[in-house]
Biopython code that builds the backbone (N, CA, C, O; Angstrom):
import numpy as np
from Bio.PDB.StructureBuilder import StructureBuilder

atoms = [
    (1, "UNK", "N", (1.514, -9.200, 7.149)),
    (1, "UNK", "CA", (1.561, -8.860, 8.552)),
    (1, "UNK", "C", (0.191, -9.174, 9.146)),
    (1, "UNK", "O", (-0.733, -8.381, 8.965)),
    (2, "UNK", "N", (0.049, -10.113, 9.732)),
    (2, "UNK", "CA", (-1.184, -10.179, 10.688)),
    (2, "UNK", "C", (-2.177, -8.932, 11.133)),
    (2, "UNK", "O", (-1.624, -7.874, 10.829)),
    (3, "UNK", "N", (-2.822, -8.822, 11.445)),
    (3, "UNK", "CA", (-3.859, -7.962, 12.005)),
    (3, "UNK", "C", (-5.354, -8.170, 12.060)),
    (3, "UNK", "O", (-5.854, -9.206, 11.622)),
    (4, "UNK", "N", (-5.905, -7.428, 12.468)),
    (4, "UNK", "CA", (-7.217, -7.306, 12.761)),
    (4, "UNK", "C", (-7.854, -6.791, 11.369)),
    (4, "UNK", "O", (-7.598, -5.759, 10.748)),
    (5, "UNK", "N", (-8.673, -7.725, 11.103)),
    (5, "UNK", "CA", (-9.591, -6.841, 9.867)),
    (5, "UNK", "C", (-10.397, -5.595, 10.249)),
    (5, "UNK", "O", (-11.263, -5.440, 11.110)),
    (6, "UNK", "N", (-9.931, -4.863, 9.476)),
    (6, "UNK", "CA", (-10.457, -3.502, 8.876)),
    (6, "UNK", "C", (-12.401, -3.318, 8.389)),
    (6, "UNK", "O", (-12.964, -4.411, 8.335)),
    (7, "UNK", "N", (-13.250, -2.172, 8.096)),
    (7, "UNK", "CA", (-14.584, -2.398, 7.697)),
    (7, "UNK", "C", (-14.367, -2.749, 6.444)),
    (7, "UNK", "O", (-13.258, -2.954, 5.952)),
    (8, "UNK", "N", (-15.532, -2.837, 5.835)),
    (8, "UNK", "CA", (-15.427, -3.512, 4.537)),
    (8, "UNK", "C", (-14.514, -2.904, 3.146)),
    (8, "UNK", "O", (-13.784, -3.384, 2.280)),
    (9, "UNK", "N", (-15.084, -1.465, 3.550)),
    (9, "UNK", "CA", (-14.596, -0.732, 2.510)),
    (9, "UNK", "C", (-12.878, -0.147, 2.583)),
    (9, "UNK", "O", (-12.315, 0.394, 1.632)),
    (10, "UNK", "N", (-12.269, -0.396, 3.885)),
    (10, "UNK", "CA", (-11.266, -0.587, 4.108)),
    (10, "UNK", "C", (-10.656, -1.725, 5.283)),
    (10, "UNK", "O", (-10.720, -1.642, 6.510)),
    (11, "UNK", "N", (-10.090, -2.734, 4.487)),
    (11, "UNK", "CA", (-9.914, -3.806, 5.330)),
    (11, "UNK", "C", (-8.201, -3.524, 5.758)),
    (11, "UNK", "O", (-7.571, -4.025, 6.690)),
    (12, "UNK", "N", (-7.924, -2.940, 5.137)),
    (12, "UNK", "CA", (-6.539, -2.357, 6.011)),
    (12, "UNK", "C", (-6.071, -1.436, 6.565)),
    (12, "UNK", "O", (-4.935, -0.965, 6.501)),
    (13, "UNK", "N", (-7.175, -1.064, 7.291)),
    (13, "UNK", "CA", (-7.514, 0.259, 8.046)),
    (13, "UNK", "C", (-6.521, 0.453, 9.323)),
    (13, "UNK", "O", (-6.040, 1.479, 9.804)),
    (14, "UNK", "N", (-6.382, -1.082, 9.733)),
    (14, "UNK", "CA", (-5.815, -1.351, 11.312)),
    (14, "UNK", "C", (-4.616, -1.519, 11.000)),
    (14, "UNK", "O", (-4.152, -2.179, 11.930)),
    (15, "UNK", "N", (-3.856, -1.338, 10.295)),
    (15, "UNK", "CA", (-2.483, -1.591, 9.774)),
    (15, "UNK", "C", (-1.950, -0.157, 9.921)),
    (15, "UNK", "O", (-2.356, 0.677, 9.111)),
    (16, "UNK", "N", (-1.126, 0.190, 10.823)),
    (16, "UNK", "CA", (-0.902, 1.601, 11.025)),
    (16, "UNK", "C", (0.390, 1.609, 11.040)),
    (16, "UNK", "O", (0.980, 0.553, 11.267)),
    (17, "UNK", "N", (1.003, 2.632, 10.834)),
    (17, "UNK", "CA", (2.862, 2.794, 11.541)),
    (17, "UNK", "C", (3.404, 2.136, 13.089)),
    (17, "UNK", "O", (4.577, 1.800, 13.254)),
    (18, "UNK", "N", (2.728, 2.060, 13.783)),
    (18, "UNK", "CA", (2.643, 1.395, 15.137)),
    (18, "UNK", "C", (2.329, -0.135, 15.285)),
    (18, "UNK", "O", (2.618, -0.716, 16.331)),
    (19, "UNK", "N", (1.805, -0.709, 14.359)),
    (19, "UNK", "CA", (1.929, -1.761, 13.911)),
    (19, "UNK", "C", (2.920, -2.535, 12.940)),
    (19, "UNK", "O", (3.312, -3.702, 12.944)),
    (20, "UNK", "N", (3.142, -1.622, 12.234)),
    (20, "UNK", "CA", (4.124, -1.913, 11.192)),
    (20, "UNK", "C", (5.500, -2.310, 12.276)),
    (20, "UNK", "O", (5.969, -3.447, 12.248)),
    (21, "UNK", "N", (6.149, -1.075, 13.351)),
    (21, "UNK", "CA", (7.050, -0.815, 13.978)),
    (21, "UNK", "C", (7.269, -2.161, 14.921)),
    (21, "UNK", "O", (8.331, -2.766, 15.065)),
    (22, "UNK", "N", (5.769, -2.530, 15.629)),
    (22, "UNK", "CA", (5.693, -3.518, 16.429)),
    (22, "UNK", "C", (5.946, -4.831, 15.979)),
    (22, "UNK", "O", (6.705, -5.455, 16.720)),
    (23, "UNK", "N", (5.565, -5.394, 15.054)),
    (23, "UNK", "CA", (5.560, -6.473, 14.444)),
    (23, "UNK", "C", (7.132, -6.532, 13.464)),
    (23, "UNK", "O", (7.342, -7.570, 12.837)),
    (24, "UNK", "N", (8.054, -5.515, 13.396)),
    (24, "UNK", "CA", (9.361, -5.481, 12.618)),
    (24, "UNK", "C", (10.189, -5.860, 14.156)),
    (24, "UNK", "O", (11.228, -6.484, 13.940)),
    (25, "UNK", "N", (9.959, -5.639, 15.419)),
    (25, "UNK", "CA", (10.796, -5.529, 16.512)),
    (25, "UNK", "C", (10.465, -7.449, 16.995)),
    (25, "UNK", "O", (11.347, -8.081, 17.576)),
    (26, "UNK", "N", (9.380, -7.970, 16.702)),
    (26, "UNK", "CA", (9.255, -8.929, 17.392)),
    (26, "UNK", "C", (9.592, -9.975, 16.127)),
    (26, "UNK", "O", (9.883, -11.126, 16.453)),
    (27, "UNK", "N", (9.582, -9.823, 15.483)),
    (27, "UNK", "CA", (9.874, -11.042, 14.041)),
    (27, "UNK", "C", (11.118, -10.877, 13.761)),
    (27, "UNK", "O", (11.699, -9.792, 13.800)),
    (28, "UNK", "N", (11.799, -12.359, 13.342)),
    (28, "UNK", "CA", (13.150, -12.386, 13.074)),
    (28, "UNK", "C", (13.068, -11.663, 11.381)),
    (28, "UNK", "O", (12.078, -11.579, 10.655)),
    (29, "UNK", "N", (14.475, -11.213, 11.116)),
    (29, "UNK", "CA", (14.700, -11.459, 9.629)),
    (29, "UNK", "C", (14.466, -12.651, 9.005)),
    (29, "UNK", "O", (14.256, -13.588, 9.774)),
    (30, "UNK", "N", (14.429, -13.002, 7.293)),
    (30, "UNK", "CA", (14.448, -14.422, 7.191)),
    (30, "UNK", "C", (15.338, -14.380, 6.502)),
    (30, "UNK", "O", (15.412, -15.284, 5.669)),
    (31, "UNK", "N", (16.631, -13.124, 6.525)),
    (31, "UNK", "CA", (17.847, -13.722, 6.043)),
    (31, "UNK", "C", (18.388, -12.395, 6.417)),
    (31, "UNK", "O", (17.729, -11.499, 6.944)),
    (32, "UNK", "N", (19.606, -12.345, 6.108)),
    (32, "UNK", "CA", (20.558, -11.188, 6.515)),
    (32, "UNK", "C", (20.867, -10.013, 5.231)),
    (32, "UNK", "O", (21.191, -10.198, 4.058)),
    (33, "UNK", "N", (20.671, -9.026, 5.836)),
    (33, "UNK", "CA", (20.303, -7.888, 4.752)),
    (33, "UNK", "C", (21.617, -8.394, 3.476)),
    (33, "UNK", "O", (22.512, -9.221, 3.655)),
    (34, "UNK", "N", (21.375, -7.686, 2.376)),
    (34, "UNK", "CA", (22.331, -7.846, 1.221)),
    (34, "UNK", "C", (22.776, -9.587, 1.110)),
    (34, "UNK", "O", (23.911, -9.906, 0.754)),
    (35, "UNK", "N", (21.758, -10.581, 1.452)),
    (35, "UNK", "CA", (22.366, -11.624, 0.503)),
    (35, "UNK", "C", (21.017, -12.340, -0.027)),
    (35, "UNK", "O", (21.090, -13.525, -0.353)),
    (36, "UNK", "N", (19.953, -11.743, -0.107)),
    (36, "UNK", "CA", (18.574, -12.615, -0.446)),
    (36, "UNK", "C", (17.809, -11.126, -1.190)),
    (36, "UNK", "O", (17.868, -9.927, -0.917)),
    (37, "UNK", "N", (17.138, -11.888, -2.181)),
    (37, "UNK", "CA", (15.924, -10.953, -2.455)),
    (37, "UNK", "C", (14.331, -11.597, -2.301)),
    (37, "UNK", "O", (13.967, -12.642, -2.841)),
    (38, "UNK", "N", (13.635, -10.885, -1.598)),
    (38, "UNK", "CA", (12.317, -11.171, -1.643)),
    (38, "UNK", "C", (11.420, -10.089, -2.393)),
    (38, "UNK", "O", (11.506, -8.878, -2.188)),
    (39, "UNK", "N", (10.546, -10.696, -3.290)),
    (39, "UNK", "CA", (9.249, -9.405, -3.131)),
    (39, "UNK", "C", (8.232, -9.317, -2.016)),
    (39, "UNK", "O", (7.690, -10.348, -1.618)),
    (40, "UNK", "N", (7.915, -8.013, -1.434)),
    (40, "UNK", "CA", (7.355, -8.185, -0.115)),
    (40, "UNK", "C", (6.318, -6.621, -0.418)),
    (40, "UNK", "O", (6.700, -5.510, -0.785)),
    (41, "UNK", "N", (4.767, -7.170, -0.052)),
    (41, "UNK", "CA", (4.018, -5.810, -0.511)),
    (41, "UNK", "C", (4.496, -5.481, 1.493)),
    (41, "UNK", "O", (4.315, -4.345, 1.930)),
    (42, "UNK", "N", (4.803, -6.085, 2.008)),
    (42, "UNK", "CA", (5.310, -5.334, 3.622)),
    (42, "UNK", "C", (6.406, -4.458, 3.037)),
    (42, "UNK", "O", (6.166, -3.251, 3.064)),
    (43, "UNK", "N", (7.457, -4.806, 2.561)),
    (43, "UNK", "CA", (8.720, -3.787, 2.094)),
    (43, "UNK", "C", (8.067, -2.908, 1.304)),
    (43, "UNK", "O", (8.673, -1.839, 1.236)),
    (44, "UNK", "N", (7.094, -2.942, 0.699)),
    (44, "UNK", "CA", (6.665, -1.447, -0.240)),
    (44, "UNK", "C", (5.993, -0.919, 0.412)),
    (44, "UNK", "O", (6.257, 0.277, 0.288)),
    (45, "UNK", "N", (5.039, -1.088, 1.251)),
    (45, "UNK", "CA", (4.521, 0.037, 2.314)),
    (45, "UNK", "C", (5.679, 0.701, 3.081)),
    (45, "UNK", "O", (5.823, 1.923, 3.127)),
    (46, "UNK", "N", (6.512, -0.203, 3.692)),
    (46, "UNK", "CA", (7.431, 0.837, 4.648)),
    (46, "UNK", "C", (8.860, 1.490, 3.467)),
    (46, "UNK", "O", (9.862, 2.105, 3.832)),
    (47, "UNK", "N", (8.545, 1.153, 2.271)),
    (47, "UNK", "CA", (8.947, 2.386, 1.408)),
    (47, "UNK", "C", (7.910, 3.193, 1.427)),
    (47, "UNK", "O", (8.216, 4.091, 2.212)),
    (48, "UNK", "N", (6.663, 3.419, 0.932)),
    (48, "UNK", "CA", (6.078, 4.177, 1.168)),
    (48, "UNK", "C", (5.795, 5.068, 2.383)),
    (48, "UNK", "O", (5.416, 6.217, 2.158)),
    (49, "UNK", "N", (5.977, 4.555, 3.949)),
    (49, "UNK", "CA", (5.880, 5.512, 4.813)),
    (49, "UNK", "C", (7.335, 5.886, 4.934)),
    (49, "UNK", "O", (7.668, 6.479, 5.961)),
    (50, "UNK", "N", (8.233, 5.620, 4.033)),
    (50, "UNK", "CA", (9.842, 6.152, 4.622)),
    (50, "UNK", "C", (9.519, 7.269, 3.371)),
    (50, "UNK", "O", (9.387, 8.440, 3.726)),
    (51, "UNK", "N", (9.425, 7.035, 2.320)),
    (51, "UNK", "CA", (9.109, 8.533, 1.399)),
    (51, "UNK", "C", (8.517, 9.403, 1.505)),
    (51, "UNK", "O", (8.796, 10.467, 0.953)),
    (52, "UNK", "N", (7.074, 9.138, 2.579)),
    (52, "UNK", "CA", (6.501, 10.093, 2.689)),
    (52, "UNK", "C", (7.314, 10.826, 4.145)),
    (52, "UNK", "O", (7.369, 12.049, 4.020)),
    (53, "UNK", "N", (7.791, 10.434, 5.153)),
    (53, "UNK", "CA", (8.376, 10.577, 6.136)),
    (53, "UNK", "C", (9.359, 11.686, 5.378)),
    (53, "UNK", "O", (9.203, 12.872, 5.670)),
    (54, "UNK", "N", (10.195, 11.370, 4.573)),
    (54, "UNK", "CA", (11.536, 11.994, 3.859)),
    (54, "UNK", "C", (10.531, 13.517, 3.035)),
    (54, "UNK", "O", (10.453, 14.713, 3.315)),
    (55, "UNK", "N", (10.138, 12.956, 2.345)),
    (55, "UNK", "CA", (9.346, 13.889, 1.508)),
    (55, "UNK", "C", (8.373, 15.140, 2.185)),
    (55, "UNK", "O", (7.915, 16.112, 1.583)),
    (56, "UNK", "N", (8.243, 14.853, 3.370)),
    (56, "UNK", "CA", (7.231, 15.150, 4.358)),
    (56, "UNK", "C", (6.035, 15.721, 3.796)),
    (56, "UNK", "O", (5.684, 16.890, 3.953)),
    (57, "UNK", "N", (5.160, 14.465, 2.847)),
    (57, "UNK", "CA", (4.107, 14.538, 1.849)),
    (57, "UNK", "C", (3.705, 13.012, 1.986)),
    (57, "UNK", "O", (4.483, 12.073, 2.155)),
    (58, "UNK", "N", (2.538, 12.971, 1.894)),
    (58, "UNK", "CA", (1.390, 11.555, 1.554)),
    (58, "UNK", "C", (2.615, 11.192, 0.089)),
    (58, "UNK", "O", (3.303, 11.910, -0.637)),
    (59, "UNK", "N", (2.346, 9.480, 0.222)),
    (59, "UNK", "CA", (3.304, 9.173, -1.179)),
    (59, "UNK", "C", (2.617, 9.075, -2.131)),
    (59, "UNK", "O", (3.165, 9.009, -3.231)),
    (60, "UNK", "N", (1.193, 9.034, -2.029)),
    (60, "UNK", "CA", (0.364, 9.612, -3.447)),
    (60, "UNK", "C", (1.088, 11.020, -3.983)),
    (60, "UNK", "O", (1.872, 11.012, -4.932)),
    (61, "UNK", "N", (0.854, 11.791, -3.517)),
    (61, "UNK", "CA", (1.450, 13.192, -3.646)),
    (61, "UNK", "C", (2.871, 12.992, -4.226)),
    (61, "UNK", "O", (3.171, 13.172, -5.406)),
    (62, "UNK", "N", (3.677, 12.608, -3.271)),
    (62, "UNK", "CA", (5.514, 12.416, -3.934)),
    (62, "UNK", "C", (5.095, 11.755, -5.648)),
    (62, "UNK", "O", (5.641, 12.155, -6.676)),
    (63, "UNK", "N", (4.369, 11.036, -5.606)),
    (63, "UNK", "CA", (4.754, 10.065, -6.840)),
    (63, "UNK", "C", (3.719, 10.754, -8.134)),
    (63, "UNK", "O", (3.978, 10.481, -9.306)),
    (64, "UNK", "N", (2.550, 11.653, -7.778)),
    (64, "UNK", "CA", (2.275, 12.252, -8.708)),
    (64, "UNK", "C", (3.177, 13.219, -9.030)),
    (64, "UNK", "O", (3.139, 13.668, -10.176)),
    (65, "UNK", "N", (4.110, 13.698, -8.131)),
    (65, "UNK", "CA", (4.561, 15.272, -8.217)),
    (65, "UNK", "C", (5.972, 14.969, -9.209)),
    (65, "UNK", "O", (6.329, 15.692, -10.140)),
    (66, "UNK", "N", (6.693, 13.650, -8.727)),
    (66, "UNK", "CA", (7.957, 13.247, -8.997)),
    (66, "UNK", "C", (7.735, 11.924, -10.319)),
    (66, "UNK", "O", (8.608, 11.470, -11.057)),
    (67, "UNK", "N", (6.665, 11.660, -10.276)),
    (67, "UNK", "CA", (6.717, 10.134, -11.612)),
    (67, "UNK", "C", (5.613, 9.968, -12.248)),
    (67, "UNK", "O", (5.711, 9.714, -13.449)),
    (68, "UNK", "N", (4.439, 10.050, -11.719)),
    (68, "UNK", "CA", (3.462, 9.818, -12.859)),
    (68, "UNK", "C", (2.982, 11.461, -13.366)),
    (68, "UNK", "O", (2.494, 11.690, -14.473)),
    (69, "UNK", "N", (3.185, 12.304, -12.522)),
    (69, "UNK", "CA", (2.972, 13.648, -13.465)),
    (69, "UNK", "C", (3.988, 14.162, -14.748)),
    (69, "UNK", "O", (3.666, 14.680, -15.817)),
    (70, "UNK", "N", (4.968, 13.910, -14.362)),
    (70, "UNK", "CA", (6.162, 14.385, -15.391)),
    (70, "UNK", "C", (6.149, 13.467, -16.630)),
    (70, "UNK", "O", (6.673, 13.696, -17.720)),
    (71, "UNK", "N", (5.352, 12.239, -16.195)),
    (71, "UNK", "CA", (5.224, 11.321, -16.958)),
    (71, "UNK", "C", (4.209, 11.149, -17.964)),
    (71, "UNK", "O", (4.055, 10.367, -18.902)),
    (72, "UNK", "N", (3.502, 12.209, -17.439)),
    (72, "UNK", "CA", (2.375, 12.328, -18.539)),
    (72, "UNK", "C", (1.092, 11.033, -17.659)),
    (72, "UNK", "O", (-0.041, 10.923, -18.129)),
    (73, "UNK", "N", (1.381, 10.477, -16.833)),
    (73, "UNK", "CA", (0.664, 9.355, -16.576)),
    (73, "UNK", "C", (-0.953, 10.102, -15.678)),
    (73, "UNK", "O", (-0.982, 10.293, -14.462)),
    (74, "UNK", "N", (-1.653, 10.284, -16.236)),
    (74, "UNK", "CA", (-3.181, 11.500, -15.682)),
    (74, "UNK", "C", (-3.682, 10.331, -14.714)),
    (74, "UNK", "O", (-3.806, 10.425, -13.493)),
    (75, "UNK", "N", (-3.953, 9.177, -15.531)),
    (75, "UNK", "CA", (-5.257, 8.128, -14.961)),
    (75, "UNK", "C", (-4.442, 7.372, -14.150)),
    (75, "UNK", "O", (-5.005, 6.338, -13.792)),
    (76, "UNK", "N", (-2.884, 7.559, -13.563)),
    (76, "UNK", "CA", (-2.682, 6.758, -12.615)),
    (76, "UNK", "C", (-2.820, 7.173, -11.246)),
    (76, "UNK", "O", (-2.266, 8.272, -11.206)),
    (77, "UNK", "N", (-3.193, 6.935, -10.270)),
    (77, "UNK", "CA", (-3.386, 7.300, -8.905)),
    (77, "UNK", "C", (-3.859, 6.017, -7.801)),
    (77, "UNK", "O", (-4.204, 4.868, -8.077)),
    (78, "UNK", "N", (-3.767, 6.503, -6.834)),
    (78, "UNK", "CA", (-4.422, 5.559, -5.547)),
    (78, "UNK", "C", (-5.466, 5.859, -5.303)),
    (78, "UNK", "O", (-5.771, 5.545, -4.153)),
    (79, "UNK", "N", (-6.583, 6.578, -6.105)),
    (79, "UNK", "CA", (-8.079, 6.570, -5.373)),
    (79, "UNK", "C", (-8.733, 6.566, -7.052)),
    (79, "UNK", "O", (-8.189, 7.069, -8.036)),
    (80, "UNK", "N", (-10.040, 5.842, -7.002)),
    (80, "UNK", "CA", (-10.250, 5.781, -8.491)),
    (80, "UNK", "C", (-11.528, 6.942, -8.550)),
    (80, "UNK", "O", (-12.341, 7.282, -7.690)),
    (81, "UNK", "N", (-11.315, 7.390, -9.987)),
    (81, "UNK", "CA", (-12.053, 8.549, -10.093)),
    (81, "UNK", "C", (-13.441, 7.862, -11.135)),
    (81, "UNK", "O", (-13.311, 6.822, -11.780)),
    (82, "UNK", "N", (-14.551, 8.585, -11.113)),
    (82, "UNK", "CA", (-15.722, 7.582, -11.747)),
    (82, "UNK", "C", (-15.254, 7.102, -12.620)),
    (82, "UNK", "O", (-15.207, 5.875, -12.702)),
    (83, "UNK", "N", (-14.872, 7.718, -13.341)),
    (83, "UNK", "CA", (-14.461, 6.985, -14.754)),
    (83, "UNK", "C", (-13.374, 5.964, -15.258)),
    (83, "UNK", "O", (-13.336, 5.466, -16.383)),
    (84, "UNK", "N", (-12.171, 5.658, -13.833)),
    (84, "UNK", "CA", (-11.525, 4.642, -13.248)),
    (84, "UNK", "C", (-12.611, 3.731, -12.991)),
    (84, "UNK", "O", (-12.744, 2.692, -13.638)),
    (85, "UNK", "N", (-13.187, 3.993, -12.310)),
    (85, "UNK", "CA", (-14.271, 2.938, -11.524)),
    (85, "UNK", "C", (-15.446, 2.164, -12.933)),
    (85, "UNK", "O", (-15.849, 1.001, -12.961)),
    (86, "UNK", "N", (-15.677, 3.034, -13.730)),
    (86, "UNK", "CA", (-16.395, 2.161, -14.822)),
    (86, "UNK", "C", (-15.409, 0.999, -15.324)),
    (86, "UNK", "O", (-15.863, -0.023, -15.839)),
    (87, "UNK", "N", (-13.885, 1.235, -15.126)),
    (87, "UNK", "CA", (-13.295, -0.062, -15.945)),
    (87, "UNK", "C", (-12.747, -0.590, -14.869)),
    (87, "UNK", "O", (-11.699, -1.179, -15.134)),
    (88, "UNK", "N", (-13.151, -0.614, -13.380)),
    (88, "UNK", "CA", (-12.187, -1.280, -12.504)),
    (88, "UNK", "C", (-12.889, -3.170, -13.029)),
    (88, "UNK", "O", (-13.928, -3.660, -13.471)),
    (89, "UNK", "N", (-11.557, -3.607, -12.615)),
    (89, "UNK", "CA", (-12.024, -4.835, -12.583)),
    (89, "UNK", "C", (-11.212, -5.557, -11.198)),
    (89, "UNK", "O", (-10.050, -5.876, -10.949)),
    (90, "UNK", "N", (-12.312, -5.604, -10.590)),
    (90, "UNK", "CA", (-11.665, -6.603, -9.147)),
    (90, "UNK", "C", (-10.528, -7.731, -8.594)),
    (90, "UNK", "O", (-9.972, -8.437, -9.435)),
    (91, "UNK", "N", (-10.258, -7.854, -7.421)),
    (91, "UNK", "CA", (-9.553, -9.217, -7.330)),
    (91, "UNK", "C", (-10.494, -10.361, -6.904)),
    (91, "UNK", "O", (-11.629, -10.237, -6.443)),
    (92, "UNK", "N", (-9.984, -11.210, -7.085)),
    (92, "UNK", "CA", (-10.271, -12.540, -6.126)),
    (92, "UNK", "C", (-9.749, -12.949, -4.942)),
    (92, "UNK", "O", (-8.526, -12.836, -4.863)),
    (93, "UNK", "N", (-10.276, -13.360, -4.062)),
    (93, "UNK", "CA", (-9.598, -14.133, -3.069)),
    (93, "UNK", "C", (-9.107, -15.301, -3.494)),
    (93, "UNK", "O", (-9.259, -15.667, -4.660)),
    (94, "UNK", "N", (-8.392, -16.091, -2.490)),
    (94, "UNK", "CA", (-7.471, -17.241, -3.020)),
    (94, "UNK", "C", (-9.279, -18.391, -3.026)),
    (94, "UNK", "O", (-9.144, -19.424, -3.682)),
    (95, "UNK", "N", (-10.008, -18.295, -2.702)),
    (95, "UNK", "CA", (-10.716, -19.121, -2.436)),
    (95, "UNK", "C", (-12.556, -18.560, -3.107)),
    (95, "UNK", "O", (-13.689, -18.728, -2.657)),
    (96, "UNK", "N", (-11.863, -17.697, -4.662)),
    (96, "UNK", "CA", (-12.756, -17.418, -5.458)),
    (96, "UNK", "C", (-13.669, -16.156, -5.137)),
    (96, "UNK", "O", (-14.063, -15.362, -5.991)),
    (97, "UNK", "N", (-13.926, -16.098, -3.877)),
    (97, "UNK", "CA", (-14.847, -14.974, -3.918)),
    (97, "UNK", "C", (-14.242, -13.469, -4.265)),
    (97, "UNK", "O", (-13.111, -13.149, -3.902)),
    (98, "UNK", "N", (-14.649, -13.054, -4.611)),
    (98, "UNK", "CA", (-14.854, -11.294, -5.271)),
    (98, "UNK", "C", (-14.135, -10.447, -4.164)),
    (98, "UNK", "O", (-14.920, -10.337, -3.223)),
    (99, "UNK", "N", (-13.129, -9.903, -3.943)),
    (99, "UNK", "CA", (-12.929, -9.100, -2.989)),
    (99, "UNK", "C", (-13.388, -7.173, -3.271)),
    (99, "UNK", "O", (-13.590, -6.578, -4.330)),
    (100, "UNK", "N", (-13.409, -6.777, -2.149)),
    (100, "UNK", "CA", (-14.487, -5.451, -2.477)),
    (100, "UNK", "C", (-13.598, -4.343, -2.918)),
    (100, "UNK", "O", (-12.379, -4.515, -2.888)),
    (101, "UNK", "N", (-14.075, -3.296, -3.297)),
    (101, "UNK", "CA", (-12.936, -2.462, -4.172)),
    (101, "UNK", "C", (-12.706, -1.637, -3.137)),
    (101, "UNK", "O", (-13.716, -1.035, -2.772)),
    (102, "UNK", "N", (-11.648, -1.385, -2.497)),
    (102, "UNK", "CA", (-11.993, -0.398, -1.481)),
    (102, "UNK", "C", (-10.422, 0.476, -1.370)),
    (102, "UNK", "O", (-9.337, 0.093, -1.809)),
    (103, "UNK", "N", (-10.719, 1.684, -0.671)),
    (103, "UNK", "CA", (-9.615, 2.415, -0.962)),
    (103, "UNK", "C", (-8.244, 1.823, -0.634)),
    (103, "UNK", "O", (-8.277, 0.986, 0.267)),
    (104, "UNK", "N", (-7.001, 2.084, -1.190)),
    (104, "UNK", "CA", (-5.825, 1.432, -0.956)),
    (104, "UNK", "C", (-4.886, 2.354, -0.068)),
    (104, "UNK", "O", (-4.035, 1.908, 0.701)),
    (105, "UNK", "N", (-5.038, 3.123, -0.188)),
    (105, "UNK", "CA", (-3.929, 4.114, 0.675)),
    (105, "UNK", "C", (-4.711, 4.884, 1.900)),
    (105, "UNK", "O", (-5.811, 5.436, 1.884)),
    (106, "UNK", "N", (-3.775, 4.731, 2.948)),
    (106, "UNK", "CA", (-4.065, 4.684, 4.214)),
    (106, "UNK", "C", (-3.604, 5.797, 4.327)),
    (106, "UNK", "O", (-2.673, 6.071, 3.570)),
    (107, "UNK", "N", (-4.268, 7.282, 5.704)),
    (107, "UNK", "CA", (-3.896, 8.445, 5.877)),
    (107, "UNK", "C", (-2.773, 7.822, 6.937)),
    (107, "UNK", "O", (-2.650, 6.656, 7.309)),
    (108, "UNK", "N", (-1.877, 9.179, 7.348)),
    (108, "UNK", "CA", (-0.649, 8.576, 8.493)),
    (108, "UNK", "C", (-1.215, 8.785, 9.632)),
    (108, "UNK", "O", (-0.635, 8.480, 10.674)),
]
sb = StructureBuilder()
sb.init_structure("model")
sb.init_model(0)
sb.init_chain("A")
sb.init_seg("    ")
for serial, (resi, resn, name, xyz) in enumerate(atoms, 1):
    if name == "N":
        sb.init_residue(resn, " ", resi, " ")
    sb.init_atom(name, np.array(xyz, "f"), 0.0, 1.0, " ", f" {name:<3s}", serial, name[0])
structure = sb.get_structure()
């Protein structure tokens, strides 16, 4: 989804529910529901704000409470804790440079 870059440490800061909403009303489908599959990190955010919407909880929260806690899963989460952060290992951009580690989950 297009937008405005975000500060450094969050470059998807400007990506809000009001954006999300705006940009679903003006763009066509690129196929008609139930006969295509795409992977789309756009379709997993607006799962994520429809769970937390349903859940009426941040989807960090739903998914510790409902899948990675029951799961035994401690070190998985959306914000890294120091000792996450000693083994993070970064992405790249398509064009090599280092992209910055910065938080992934956005408040509503």
């Amino acid at each position: 989804m297009p937008h405005e870059a975000g500060p450094d440490n969050d470059p998807f800061a400007t990506i809000t529910r009001d954006a999300f909403a705006a940009w679903i009303k003006k763009e066509p489908l690129l196929f008609a529901p139930d006969t295509a599959v795409l992977y789309s990190n756009f379709g997993f955010d607006l799962l994520a704000i429809s769970l937390s919407a349903a859940g009426k909880k941040p989807c960090p929260e739903l998914l510790k409470e409902n899948v990675t806690g029951p799961l035994g899963m401690n070190v998985t989460g959306f914000t890294l804790g120091d000792e996450q952060k000693k083994r993070f290992m970064p992405g790249h951009a398509p064009d090599g440079r280092r992209c910055p580690m910065f938080r992934l989950v956005q408040s509503s």
